[in-house]
N, C-alpha and C positions, 0 to 999 in steps of 0.2 A: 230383233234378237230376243227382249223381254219377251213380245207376245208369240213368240217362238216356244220359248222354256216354261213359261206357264199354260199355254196349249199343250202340250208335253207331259205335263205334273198331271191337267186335270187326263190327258188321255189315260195316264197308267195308273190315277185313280177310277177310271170306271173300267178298265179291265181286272185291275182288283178286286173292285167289289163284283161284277160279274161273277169272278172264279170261287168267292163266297154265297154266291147266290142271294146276294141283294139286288133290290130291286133300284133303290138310292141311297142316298144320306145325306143328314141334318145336321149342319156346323154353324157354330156361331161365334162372334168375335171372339177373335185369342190367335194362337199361333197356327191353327190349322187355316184359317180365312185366310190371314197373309201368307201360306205359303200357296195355296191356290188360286190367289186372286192379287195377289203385293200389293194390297191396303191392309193398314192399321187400323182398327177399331177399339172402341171400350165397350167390356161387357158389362151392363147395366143395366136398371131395371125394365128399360123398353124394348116388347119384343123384338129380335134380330136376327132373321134366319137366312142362312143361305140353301135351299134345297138343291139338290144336284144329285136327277133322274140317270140310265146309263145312256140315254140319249136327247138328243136337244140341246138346247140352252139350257143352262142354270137359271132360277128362280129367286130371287131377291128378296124378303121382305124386311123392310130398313125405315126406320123414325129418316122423315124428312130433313132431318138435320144431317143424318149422318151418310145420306145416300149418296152425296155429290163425287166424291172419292172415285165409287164403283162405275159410275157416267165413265170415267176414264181409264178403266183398268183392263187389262189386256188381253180379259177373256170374254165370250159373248155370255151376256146377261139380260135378264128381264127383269127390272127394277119394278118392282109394287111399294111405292113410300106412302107413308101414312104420316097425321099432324098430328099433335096434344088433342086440339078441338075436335079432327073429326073420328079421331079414337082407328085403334089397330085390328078390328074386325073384318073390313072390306077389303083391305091389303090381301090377310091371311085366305079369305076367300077367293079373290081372282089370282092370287099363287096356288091354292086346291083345285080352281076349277081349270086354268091351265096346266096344269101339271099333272093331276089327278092321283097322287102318290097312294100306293095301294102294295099289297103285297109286304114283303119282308125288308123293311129300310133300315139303315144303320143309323145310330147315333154317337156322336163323339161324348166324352165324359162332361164336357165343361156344358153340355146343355142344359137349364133351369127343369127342370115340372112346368113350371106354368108355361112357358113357349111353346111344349109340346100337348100340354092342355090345350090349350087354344088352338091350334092345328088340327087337337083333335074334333072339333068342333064343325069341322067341314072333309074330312079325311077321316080314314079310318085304316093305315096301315098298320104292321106288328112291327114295334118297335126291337132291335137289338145292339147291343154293344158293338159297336165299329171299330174301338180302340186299337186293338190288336191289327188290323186293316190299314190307318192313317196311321200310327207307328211303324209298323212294317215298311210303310214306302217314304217316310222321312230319316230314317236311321241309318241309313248310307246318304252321303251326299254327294250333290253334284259339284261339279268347278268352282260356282259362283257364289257355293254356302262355303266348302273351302278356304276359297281366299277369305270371306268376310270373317269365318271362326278363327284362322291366321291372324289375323289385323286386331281381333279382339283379343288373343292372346298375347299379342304385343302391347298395346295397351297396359291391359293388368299387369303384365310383366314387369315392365317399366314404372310401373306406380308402386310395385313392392319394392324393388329395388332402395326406393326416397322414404319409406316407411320407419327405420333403423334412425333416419334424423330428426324426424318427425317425433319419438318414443320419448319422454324424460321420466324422470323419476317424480313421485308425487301427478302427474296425470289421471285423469278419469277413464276407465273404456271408451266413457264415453267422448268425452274430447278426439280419444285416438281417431277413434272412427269418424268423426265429423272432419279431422286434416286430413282422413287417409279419404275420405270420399271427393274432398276438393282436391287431392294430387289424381287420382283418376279420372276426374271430369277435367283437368288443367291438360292430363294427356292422350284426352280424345274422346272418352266413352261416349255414348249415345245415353246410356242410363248404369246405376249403381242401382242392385236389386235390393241385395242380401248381405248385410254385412255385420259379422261378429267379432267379438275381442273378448276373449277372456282370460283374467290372468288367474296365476297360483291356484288355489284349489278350486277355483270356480271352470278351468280348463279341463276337470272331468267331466262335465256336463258337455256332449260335444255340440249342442244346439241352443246354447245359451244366449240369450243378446245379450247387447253391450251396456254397464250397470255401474252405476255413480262409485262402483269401488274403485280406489287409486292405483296407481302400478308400484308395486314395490320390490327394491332392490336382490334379483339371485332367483326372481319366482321367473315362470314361462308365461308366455302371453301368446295365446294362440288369437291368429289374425286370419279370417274364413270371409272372405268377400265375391261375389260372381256380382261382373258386370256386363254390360254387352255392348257392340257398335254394329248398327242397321239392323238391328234384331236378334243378333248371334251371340252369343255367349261363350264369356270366360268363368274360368272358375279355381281360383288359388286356395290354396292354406298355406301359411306357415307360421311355424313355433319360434319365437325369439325370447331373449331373455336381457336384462341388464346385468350385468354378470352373470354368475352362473349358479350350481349346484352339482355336486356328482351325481344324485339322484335324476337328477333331469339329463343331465348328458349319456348317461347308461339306458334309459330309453328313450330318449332321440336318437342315439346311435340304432337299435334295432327297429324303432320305427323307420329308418331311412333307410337302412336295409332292405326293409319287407315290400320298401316304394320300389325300388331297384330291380327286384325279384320282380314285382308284379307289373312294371312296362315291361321287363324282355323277356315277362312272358307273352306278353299279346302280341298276337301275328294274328295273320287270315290265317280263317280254319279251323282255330282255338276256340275251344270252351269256354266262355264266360267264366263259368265257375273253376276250372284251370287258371284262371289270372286269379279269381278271387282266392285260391286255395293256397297259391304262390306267396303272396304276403303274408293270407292264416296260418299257413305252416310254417312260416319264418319266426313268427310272434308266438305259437304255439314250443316250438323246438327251443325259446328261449326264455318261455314259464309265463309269458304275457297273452298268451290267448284269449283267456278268458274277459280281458280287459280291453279285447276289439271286441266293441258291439254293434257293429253296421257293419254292411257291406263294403265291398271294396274299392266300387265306382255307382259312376252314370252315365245314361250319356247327357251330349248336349250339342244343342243347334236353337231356336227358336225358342227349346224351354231350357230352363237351367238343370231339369229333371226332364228325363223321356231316355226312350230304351237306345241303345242297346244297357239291359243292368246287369253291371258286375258284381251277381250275388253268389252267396256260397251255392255250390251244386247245382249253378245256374249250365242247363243244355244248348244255351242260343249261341252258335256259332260269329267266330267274331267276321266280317266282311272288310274289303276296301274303301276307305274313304268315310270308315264308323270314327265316329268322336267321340269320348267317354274320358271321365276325369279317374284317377290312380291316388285313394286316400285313405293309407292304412291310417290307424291311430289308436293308440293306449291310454287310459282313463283310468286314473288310480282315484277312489275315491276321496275328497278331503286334504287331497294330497297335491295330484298336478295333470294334465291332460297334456297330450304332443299327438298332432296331426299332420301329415305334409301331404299335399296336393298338387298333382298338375296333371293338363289336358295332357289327352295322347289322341293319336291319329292315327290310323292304318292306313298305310300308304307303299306302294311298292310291296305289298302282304307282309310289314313289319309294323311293328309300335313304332311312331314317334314322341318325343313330348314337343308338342311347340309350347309350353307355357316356360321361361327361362329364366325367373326370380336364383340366385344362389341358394343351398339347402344346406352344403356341408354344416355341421355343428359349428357354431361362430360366427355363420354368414352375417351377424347384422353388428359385429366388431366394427 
């Protein structure tokens, strides 16, 4: 079954690049490798290439440490490993003289200069941006990415939940964050990526990290964590407070609104920028527009960021089985920020949310 569904992945990547008129393309450790190959790797400073011509075997070149993985993975490969001592040049060569990569190949983003410097050293193809290619064929998923983004979504689910216990008055962000990362590794994650806390006036900054100021009583504390289990990714916010403020609850109430509007807008078929526009115009219609300054989503599978994006005036039509996160948010400056997030799914050509933290105003009473 594995070397079924990855034989599969790589076949309708080279009918992909085919219909762009590549010749191949060049990937290296990250999330594109394991989903054509289900190894994990680190990208780091020894060269690491996977070439993959529109026919053959794929091409290997891998530090002998790291190659053992690929011996067993479920696509046919031709492994070139190289040691420290005897240096990464004769790899790179009997990968060019086997393969002879030539013409117009693609490259994904996350490749260094120097890896593709050195390739160039025995090859001489024209290099182009791939991106658009390997997003396009992982932004819909299959079954198996499905359940795993489910299972991650439960996880984090369940970890916000216990969050509200975890909160005291007088606390650090940074404390929060250090108990809210051991209540989601306690129920299950694979890894915690990305995790924010920011209270009172430091919650207009929507990309703040988490910072030796204390929590104090009536401010909001916005809580932004994406973690994953077997590679797949969740992705929460939510705004809580120790008491309260009317300030804060008059936009939390229209931020939750604008969350509301923009899952039922997404269906199959839909506009991107249609679901973004859904929340913009809720916050717009009630004087807070100008105070959403990001987009409306993302998506997510492998990376915590990767398309489908739900940006304003975005044309990419939405598809079945797209995962993308729903995070309107208002950022008053000096004042208070409130964001709320959760994963949505297309499925049966509607939005769902599988991420199911509570959000009414007062959830964390």
């Amino acid at each position: 079954m594995q070397k079924q569904l990855y034989r599969a992945r790589l076949g309708g990547l080279r009918k992909s690049l085919a219909r762009k008129r590549f010749e191949g393309v060049v990937l290296v450790p990250g999330p594109n490798l394991r989903y054509f190959t289900g190894v994990k790797s680190l990208l780091l400073e020894r060269p690491f290439m996977l070439l993959i011509s529109l026919e053959g075997p794929a091409h290997l070149v891998a530090p002998k440490l790291e190659a053992g993985p690929y011996k067993e993975c479920p696509v046919d490969l031709t492994i070139h490993e190289w040691t420290d001592s005897e240096g990464w040049d004769r790899a790179i060569e009997a990968a060019s003289r086997e393969l002879r990569p030539r013409g117009r190949w693609g490259v994904e983003g996350k490749v260094p200069f120097l890896f593709l410097h050195r390739l160039m050293k025995h090859a001489s193809p024209r290099f182009d941006d791939a991106e658009p290619v390997l997003q396009g064929l992982r932004e819909a998923k299959d079954e198996e990415e499905v359940a795993l983004l489910r299972r991650s979504a439960e996880i984090l689910s369940k970890s916000f939940q216990e969050f509200p216990s975890l909160v005291k008055e007088g606390m650090t962000e940074l404390e929060i964050g250090r108990k809210a990362t051991e209540a989601i590794y306690a129920n299950g994650a694979t890894k915690v990526d990305d995790l924010l806390v920011q209270s009172g006036p430091r919650g207009a900054d929507p990309h703040g990290l988490p910072s030796s100021r204390k929590i104090r009583h009536g401010e909001g504390i916005v809580i932004d964590i994406s973690s994953s289990f077997e590679g797949y990714f969740a992705d929460v916010t939510r705004t809580m407070s120790l008491g309260t403020s009317k300030k804060l609850m008059e936009v939390y109430t229209k931020v939750l609104e604008a969350e509301r509007l923009a899952v039922e807008a997404a269906a199959e078929g839909v506009r991107v920028g249609d679901v973004d526009a859904a929340a913009r115009d809720h916050l717009a219609r009630a004087g807070l527009g100008k105070y959403f300054i990001h987009r409306t989503g993302h998506g997510l599978g492998l990376e915590v960021h990767e398309a489908p994006y739900i940006v304003e005036g975005g044309m990419q039509r939405l598809k079945n089985k797209m995962c993308f996160t729903v995070e309107p948010g208002v950022y008053l400056r000096r004042k208070l920020g409130v964001r709320i997030e959760d994963d949505v799914l297309v499925e049966n050509g509607r939005g769902v949310e599988i991420t199911t933290p509570p959000k009414e105003f007062g959830w964390w009473a």
